[in-house]
Biopython code that builds the backbone (N, CA, C, O; Angstrom):
import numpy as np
from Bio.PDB.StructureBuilder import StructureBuilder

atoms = [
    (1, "UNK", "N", (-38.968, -32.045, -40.758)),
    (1, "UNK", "CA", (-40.313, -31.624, -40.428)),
    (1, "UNK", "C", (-40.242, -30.393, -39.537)),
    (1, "UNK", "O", (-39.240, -30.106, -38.882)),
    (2, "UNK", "N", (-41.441, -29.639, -39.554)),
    (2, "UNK", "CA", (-41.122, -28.278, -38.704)),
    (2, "UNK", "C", (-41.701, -28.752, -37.353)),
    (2, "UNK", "O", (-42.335, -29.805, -37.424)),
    (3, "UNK", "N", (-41.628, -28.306, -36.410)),
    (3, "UNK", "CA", (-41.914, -28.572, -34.805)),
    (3, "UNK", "C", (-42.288, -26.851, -34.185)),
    (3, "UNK", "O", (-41.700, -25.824, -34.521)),
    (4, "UNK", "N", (-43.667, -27.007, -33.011)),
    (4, "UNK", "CA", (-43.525, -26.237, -32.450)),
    (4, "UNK", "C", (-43.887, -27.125, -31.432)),
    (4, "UNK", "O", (-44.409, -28.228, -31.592)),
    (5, "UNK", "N", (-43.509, -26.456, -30.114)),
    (5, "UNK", "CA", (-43.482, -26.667, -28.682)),
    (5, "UNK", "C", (-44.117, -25.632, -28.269)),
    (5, "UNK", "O", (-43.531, -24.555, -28.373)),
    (6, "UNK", "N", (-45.453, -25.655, -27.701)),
    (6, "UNK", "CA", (-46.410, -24.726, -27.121)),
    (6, "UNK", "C", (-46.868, -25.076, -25.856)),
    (6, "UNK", "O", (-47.301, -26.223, -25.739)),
    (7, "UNK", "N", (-46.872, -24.142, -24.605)),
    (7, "UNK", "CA", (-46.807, -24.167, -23.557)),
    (7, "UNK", "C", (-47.639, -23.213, -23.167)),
    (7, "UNK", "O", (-47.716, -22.268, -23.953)),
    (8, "UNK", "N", (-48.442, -23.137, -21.978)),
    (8, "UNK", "CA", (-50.103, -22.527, -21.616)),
    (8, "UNK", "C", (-49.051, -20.714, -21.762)),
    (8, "UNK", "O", (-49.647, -19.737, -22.217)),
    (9, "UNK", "N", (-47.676, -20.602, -21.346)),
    (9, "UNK", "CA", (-47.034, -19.664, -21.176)),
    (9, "UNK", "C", (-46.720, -18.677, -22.519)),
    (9, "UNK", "O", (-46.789, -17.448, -22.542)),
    (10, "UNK", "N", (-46.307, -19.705, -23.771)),
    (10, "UNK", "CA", (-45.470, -19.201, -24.533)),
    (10, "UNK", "C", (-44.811, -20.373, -25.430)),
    (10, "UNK", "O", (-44.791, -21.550, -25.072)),
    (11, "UNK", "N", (-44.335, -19.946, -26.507)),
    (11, "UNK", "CA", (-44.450, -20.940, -27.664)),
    (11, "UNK", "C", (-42.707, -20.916, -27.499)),
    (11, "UNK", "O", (-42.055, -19.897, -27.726)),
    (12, "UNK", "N", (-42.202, -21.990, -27.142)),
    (12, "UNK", "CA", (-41.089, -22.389, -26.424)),
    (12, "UNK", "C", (-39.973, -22.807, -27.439)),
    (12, "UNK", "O", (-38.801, -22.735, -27.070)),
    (13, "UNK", "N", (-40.294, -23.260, -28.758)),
    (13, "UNK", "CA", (-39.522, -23.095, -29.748)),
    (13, "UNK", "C", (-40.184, -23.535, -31.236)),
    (13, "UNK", "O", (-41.095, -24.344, -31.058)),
    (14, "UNK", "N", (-39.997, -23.262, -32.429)),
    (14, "UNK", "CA", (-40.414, -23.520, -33.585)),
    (14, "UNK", "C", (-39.124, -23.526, -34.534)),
    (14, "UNK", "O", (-38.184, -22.731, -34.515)),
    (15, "UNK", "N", (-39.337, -24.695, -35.416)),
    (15, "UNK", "CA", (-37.619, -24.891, -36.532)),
    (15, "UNK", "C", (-37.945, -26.349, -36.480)),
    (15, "UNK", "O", (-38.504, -27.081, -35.663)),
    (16, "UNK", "N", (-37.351, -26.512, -37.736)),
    (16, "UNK", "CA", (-36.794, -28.074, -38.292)),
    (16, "UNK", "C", (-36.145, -28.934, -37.539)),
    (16, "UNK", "O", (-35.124, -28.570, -36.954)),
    (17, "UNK", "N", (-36.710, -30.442, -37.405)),
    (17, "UNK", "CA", (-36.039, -31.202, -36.675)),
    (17, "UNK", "C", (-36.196, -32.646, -37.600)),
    (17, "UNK", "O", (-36.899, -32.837, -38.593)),
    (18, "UNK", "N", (-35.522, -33.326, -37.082)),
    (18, "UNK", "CA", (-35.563, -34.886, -37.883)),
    (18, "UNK", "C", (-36.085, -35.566, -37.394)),
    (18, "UNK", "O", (-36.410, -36.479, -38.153)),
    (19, "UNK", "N", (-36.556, -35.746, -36.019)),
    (19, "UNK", "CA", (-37.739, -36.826, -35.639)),
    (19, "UNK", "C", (-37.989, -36.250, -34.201)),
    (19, "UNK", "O", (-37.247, -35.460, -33.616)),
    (20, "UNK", "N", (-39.314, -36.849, -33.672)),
    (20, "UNK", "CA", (-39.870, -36.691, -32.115)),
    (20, "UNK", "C", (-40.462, -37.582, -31.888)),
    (20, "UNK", "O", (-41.384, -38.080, -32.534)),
    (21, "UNK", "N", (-39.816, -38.025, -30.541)),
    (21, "UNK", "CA", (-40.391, -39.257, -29.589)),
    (21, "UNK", "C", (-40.958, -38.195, -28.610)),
    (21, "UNK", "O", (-40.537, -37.097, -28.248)),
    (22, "UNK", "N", (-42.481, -39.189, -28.200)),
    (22, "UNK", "CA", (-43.454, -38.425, -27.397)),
    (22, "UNK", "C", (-43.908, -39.542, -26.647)),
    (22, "UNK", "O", (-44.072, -40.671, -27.109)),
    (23, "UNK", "N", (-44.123, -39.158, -25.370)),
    (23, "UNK", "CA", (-44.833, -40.266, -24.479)),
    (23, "UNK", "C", (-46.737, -40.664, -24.846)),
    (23, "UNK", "O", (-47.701, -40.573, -24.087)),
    (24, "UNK", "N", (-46.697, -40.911, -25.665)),
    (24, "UNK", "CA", (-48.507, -41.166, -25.662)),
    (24, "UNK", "C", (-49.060, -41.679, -24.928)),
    (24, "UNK", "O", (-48.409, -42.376, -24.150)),
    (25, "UNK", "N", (-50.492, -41.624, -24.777)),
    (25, "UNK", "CA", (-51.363, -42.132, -23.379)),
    (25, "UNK", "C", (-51.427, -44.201, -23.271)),
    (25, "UNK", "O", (-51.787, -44.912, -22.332)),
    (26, "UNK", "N", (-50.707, -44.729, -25.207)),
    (26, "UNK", "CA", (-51.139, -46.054, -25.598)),
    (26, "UNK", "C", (-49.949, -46.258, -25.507)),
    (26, "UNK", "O", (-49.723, -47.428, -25.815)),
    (27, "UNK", "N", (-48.681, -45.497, -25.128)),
    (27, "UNK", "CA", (-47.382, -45.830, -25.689)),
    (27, "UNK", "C", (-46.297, -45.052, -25.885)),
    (27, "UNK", "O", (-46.781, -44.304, -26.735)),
    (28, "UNK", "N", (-45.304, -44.707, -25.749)),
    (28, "UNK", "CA", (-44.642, -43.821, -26.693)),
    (28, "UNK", "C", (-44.419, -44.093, -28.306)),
    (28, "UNK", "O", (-44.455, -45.188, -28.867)),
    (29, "UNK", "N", (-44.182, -42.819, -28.893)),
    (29, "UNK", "CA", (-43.806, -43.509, -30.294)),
    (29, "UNK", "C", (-42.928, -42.040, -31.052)),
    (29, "UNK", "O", (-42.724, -40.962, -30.492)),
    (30, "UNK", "N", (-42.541, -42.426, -32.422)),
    (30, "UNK", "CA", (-41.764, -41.447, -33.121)),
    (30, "UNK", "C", (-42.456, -41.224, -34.203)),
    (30, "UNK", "O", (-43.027, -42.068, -34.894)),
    (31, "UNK", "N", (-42.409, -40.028, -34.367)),
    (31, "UNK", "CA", (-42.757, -39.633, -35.770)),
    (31, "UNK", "C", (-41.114, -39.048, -36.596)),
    (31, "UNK", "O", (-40.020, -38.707, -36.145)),
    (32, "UNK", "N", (-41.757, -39.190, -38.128)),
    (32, "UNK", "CA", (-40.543, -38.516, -38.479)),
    (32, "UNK", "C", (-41.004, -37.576, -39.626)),
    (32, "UNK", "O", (-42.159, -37.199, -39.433)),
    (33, "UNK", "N", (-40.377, -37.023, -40.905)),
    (33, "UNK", "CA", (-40.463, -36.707, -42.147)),
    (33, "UNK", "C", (-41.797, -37.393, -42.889)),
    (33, "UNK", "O", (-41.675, -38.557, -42.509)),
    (34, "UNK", "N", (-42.692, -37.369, -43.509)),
    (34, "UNK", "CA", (-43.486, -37.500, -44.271)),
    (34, "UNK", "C", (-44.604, -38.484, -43.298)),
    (34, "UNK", "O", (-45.423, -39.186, -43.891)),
    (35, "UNK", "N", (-44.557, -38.464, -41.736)),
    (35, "UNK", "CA", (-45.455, -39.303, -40.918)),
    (35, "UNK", "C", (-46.755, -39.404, -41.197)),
    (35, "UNK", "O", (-47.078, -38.232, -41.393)),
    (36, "UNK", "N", (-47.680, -40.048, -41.335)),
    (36, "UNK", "CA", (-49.241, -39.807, -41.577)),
    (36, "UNK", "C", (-49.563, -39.481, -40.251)),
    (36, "UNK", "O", (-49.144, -39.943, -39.189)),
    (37, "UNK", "N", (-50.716, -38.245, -40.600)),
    (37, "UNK", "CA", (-51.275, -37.398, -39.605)),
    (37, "UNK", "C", (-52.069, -38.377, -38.411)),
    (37, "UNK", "O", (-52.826, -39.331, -38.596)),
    (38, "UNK", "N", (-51.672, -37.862, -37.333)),
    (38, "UNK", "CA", (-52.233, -38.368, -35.874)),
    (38, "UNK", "C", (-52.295, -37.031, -35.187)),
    (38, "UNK", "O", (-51.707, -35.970, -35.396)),
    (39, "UNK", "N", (-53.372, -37.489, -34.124)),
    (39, "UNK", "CA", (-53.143, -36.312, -32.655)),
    (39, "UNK", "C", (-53.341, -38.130, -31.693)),
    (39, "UNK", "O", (-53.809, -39.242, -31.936)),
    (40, "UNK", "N", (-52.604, -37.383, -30.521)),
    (40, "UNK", "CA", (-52.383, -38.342, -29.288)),
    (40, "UNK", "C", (-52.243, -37.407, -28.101)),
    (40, "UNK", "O", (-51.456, -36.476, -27.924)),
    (41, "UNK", "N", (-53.338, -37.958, -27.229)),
    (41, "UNK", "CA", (-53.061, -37.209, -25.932)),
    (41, "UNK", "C", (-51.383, -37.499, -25.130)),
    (41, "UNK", "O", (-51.191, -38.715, -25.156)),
    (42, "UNK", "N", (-50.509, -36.965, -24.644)),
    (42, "UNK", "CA", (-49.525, -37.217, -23.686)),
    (42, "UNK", "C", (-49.871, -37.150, -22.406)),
    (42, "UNK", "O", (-50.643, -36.476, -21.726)),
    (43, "UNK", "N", (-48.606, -38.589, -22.135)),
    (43, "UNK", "CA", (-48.461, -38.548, -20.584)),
    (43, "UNK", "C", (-47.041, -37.787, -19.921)),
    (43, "UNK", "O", (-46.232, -37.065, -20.503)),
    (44, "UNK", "N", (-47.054, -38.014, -19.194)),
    (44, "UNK", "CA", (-45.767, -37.126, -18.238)),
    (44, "UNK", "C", (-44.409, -37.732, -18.411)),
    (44, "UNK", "O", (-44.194, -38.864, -17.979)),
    (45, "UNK", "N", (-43.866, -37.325, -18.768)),
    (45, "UNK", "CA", (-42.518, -37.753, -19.461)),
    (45, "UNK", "C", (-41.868, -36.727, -20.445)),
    (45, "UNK", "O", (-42.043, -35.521, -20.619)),
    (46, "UNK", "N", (-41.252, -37.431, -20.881)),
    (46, "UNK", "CA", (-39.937, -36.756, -21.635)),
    (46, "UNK", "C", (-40.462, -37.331, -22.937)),
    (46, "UNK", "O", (-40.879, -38.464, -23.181)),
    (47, "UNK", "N", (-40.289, -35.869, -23.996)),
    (47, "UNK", "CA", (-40.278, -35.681, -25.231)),
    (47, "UNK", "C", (-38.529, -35.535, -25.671)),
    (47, "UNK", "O", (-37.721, -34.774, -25.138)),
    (48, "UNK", "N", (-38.284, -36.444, -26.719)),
    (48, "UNK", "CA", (-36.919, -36.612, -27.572)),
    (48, "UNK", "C", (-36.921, -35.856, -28.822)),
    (48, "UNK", "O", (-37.710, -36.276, -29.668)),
    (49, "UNK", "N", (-36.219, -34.838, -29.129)),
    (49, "UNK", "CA", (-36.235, -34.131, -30.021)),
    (49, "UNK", "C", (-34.817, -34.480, -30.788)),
    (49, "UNK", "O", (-33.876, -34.341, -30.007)),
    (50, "UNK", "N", (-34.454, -34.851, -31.966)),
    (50, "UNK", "CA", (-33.446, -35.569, -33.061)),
    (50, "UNK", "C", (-33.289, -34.211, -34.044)),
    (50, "UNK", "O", (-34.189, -33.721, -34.726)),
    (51, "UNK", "N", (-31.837, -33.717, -33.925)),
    (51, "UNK", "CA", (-31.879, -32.483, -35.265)),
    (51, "UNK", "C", (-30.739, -31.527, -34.393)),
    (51, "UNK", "O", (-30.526, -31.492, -33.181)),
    (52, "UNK", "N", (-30.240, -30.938, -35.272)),
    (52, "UNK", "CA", (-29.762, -29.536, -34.880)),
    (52, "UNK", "C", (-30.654, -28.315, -35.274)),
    (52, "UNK", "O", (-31.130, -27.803, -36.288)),
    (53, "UNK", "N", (-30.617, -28.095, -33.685)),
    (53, "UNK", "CA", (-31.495, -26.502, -33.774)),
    (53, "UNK", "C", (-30.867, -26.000, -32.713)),
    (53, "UNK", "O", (-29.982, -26.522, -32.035)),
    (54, "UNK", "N", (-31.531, -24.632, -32.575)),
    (54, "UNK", "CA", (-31.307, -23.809, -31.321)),
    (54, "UNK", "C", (-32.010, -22.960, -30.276)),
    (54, "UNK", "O", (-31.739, -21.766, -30.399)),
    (55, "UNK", "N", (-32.477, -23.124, -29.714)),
    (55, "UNK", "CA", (-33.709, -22.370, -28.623)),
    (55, "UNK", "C", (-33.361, -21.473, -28.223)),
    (55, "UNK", "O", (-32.185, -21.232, -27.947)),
    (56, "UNK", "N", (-34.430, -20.635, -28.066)),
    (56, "UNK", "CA", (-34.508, -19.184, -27.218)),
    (56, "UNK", "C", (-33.463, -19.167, -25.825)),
    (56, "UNK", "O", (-33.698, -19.802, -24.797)),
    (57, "UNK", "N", (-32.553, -18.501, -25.996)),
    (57, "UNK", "CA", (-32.417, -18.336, -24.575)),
    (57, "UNK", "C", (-33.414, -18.770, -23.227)),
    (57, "UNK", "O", (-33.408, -19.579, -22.299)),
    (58, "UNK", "N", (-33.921, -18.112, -23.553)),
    (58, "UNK", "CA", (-35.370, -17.579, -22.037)),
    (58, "UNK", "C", (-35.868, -18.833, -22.190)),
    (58, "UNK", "O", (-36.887, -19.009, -21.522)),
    (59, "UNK", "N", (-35.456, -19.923, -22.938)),
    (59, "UNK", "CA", (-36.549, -21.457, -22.877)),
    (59, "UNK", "C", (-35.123, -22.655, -22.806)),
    (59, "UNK", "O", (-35.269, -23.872, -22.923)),
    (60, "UNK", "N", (-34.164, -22.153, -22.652)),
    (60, "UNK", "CA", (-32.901, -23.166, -22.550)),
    (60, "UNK", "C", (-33.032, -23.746, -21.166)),
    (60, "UNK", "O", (-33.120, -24.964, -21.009)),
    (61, "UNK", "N", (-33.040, -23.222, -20.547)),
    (61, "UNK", "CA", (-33.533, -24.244, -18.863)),
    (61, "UNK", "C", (-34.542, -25.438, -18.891)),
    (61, "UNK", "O", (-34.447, -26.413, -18.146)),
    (62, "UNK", "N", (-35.570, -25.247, -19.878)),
    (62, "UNK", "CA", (-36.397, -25.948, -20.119)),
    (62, "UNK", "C", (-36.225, -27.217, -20.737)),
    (62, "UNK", "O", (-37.085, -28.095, -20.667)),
    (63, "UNK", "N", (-35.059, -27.357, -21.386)),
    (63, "UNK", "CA", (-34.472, -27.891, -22.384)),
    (63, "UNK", "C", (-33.005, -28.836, -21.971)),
    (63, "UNK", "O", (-31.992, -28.141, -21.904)),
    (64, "UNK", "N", (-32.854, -30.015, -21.753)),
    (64, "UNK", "CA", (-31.746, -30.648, -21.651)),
    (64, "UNK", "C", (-31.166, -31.967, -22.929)),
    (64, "UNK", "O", (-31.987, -32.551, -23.636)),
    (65, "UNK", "N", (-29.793, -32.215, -23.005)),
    (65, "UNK", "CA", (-29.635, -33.023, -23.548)),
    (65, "UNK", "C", (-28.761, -34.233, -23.063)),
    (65, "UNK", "O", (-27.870, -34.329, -22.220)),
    (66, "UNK", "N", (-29.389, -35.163, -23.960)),
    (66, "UNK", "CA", (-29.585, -36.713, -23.650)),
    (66, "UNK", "C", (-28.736, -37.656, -24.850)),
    (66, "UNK", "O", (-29.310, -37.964, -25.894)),
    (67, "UNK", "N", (-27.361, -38.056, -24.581)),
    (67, "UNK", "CA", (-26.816, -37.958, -26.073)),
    (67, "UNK", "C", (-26.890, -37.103, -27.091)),
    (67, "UNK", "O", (-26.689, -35.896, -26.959)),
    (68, "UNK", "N", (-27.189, -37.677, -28.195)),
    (68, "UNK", "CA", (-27.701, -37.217, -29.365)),
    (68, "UNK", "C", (-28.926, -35.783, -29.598)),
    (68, "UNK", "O", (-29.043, -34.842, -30.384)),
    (69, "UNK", "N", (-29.671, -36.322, -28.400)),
    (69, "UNK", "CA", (-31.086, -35.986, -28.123)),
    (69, "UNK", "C", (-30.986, -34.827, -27.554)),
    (69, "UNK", "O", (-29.841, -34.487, -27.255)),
    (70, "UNK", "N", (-32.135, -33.862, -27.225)),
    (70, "UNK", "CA", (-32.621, -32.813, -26.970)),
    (70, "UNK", "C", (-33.934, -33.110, -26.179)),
    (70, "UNK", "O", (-35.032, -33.308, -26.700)),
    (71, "UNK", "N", (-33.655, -33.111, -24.842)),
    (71, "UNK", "CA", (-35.178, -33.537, -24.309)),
    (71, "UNK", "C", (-36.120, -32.752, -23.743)),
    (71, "UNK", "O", (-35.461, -32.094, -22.938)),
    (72, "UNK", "N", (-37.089, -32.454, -23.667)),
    (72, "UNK", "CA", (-38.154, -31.224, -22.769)),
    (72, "UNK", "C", (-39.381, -32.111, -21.684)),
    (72, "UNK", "O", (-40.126, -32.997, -22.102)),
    (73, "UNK", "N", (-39.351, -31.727, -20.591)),
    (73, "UNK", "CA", (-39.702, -32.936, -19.742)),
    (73, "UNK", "C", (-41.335, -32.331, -19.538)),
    (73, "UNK", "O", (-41.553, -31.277, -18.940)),
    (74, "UNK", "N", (-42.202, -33.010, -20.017)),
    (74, "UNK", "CA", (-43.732, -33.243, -19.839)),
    (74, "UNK", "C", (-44.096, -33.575, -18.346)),
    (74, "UNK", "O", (-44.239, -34.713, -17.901)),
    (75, "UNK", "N", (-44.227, -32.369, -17.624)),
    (75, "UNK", "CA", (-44.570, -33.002, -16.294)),
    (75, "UNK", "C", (-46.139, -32.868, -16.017)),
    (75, "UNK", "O", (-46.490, -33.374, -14.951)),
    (76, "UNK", "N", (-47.114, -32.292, -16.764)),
    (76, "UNK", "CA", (-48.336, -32.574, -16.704)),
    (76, "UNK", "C", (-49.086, -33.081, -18.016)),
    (76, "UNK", "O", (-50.244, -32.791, -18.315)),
    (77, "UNK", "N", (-48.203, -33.902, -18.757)),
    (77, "UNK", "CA", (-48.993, -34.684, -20.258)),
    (77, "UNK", "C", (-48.857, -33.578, -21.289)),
    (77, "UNK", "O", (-48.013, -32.681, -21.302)),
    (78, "UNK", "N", (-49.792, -33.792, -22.109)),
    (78, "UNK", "CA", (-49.585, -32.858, -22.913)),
    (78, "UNK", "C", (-51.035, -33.259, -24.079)),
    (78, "UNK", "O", (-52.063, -33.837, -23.725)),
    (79, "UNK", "N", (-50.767, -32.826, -25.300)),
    (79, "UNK", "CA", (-51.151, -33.513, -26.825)),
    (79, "UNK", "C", (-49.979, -33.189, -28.022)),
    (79, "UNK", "O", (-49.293, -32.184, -28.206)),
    (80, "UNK", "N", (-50.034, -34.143, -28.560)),
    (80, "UNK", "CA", (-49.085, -33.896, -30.062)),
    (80, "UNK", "C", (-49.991, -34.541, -31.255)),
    (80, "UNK", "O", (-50.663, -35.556, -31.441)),
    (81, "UNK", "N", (-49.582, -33.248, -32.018)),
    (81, "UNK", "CA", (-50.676, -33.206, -33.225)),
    (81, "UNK", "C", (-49.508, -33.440, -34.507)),
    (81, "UNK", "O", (-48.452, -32.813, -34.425)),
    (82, "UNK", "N", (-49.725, -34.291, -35.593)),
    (82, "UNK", "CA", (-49.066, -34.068, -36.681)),
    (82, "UNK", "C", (-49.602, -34.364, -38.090)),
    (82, "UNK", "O", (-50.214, -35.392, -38.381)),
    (83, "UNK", "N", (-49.271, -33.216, -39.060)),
    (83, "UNK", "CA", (-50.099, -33.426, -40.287)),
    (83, "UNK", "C", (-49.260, -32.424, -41.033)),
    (83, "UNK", "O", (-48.901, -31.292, -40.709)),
    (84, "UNK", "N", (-49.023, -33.197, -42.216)),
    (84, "UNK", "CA", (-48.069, -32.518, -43.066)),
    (84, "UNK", "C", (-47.063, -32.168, -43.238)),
    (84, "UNK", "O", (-46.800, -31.161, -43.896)),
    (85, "UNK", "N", (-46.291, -32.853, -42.731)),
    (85, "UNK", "CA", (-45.097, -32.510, -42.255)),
    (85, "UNK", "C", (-44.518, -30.937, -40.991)),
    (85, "UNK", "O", (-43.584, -30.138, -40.917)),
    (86, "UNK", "N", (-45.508, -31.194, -40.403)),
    (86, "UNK", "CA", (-45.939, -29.862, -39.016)),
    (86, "UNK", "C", (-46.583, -30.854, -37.988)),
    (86, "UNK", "O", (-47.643, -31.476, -38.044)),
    (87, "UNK", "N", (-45.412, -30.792, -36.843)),
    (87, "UNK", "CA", (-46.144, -31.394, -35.511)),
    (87, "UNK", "C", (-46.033, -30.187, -34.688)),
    (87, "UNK", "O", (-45.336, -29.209, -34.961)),
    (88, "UNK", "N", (-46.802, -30.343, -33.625)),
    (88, "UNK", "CA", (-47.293, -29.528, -32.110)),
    (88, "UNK", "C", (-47.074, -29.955, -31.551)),
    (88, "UNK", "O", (-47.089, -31.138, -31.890)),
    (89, "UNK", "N", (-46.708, -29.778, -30.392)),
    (89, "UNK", "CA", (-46.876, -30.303, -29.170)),
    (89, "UNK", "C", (-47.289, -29.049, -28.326)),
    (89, "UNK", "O", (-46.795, -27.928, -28.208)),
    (90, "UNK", "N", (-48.478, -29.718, -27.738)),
    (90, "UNK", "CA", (-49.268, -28.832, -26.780)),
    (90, "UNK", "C", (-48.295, -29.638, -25.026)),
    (90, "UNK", "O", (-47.979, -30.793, -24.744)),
    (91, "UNK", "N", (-48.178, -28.644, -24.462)),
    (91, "UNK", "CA", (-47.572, -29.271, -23.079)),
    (91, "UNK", "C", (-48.789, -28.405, -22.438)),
    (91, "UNK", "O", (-49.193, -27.303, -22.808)),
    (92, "UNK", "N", (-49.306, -29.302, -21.264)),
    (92, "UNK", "CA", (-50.356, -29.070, -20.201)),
    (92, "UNK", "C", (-49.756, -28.226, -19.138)),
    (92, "UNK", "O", (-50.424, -27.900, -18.157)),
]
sb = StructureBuilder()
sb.init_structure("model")
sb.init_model(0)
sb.init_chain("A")
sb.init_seg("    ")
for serial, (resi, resn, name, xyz) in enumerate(atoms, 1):
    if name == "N":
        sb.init_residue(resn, " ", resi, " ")
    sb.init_atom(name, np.array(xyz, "f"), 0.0, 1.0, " ", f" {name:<3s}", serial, name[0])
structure = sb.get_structure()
């Protein structure tokens, strides 16, 4: 599925990934490949990103990893939108 990560600053990375765990306001949960479309407000936490990719320089600080994982830490919530195999994540 394609992923962007959008930030009030600057669009922090876009590319193919294999799944995202997101903190939702009911829960966390994962989406993956062919997910049926949702939006969910986020809470403050850590988003799990599953895949090989590679980020901008200038957004690698932003960015740590967790095993397997690739994490970007939500410290004021967020929203994640997904439909069609295209999620967002809006970070607050």
């Amino acid at each position: 599925m394609y992923l962007e990560i959008i930030s009030p600053e600057a669009t922090l990375f876009q590319g193919e990934v294999n799944a995202v765990s997101v903190p939702g306001i009911e829960g966390s949960f994962q989406v993956l490949n062919n997910h049926a479309a949702i939006v969910s407000n986020l809470t403050v936490g850590e988003a799990k990103i599953e895949g090989n990719f590679v980020v901008a320089d200038a957004f690698k600080s932003l960015f740590s990893k967790k095993g397997n994982d690739t994490v970007i830490t939500l410290t004021n919530g967020g929203t994640f939108e997904m439909s069609k195999n295209r999620a967002i994540l809006f970070m607050d």
